[in-house]
One Martini backbone bead per residue (centre of mass of N, CA, C, O) as a GRO file, in nm:
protein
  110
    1UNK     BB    1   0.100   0.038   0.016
    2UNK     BB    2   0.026   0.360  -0.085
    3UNK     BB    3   0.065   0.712  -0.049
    4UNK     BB    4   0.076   0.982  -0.175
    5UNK     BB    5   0.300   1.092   0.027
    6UNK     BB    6   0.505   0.846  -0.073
    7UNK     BB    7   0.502   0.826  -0.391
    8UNK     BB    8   0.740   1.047  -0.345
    9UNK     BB    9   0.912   1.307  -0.305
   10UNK     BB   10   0.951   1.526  -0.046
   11UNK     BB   11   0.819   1.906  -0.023
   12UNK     BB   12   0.645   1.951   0.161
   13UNK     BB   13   0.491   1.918   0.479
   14UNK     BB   14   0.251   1.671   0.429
   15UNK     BB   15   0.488   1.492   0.310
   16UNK     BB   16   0.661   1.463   0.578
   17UNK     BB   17   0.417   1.409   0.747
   18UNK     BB   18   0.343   1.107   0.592
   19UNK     BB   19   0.620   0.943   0.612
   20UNK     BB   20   0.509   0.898   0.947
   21UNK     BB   21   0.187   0.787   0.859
   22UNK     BB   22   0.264   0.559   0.746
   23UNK     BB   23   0.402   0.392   0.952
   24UNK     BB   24   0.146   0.430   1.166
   25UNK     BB   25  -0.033   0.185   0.970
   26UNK     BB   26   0.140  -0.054   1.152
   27UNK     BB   27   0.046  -0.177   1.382
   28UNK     BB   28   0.376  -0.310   1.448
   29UNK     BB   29   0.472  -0.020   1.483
   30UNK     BB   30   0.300   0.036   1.669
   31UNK     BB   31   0.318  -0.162   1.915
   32UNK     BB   32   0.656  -0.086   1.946
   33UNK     BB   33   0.618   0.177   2.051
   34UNK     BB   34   0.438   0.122   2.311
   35UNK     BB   35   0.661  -0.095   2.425
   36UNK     BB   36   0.947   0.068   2.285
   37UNK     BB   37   1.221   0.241   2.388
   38UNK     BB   38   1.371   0.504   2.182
   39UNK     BB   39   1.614   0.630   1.949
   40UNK     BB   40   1.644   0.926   1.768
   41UNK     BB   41   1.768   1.015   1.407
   42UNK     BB   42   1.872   1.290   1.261
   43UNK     BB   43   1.904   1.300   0.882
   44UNK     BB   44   1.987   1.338   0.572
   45UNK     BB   45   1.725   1.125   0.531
   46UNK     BB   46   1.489   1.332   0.576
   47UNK     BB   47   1.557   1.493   0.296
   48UNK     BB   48   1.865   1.418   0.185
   49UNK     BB   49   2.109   1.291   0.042
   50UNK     BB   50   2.370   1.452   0.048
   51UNK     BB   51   2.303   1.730   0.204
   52UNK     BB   52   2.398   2.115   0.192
   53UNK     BB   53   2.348   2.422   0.297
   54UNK     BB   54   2.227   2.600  -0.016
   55UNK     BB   55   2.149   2.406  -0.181
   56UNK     BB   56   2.021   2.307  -0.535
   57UNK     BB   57   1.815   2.057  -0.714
   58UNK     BB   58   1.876   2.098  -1.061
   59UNK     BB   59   1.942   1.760  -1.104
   60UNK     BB   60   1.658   1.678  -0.981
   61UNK     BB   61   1.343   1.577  -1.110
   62UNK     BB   62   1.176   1.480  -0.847
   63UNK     BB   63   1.184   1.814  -0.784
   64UNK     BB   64   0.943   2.038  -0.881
   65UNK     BB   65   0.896   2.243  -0.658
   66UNK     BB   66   1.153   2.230  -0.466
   67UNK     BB   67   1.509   2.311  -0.432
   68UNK     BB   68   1.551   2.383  -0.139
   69UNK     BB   69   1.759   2.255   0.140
   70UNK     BB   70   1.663   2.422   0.337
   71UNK     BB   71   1.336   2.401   0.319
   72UNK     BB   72   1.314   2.099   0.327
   73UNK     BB   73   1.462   2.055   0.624
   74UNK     BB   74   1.272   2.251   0.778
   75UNK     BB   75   0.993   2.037   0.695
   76UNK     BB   76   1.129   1.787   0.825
   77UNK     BB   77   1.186   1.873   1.102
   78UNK     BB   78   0.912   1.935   1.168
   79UNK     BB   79   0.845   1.648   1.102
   80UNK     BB   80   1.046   1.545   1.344
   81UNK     BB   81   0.898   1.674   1.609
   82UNK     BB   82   0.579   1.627   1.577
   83UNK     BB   83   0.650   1.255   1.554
   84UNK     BB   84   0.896   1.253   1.800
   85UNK     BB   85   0.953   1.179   2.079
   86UNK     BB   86   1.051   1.465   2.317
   87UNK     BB   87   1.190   1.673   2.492
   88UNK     BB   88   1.181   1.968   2.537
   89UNK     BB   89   1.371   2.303   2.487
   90UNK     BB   90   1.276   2.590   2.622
   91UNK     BB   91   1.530   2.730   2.455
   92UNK     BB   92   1.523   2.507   2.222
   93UNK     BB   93   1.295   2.374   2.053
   94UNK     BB   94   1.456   2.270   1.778
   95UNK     BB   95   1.603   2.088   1.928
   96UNK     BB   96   1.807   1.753   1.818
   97UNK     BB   97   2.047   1.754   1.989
   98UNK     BB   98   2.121   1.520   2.193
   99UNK     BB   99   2.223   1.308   2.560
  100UNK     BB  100   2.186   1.109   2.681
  101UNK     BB  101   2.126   0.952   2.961
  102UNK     BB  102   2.242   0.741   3.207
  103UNK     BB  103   2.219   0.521   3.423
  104UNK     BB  104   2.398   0.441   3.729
  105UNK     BB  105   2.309   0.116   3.658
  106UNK     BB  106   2.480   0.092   3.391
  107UNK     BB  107   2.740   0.283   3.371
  108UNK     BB  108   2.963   0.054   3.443
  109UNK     BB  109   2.875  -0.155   3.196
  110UNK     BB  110   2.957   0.065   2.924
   0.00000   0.00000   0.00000
């Protein structure tokens, strides 16, 4: 099953929220979120693979409507906060890089 913001490469917000949409379209994926606390990480491969700030994709025809890869991570990055469940920091809401806590009972075995 694909659905249309699935369907192409994510170029909106709506299809970058699809893409999201998507995967929790899947029982299994449900269930295994509810299940089972996860890290996640945002990386190049949610806007364009080995994109970088200031690009113009004027080289690839999969972009029809945006070709600004600043505009793309801007759009990416935001449906990566809106599905991504994470503690946001009151001073800089739209921060993704932290690092995790260890328990210290854990930390010894590490």
């Amino acid at each position: 099953m694909t659905t249309p913001e699935k369907s192409k490469v994510a170029e909106t917000l709506a299809e970058f929220r699809g893409n999201y949409v998507y995967n929790l379209l899947d029982e299994n994926v449900r269930r295994f979120n509810a299940q089972v606390p996860t890290l996640v990480q945002w990386d190049d491969h949610q806007t364009r693979n080995n994109w970088f700030p200031g690009r113009i994709l004027a080289d690839d025809d999969r972009y029809k409507v945006v070709k600004s890869c600043d505009l793309l991570a801007a759009r990416g990055k935001q449906a990566f906060l809106e599905y991504t469940p994470m503690r946001f920091n009151p001073n800089d809401p739209e921060r993704i890089y932290r690092s995790p806590r260890v328990e210290r009972r854990y930390a010894n075995s590490i």
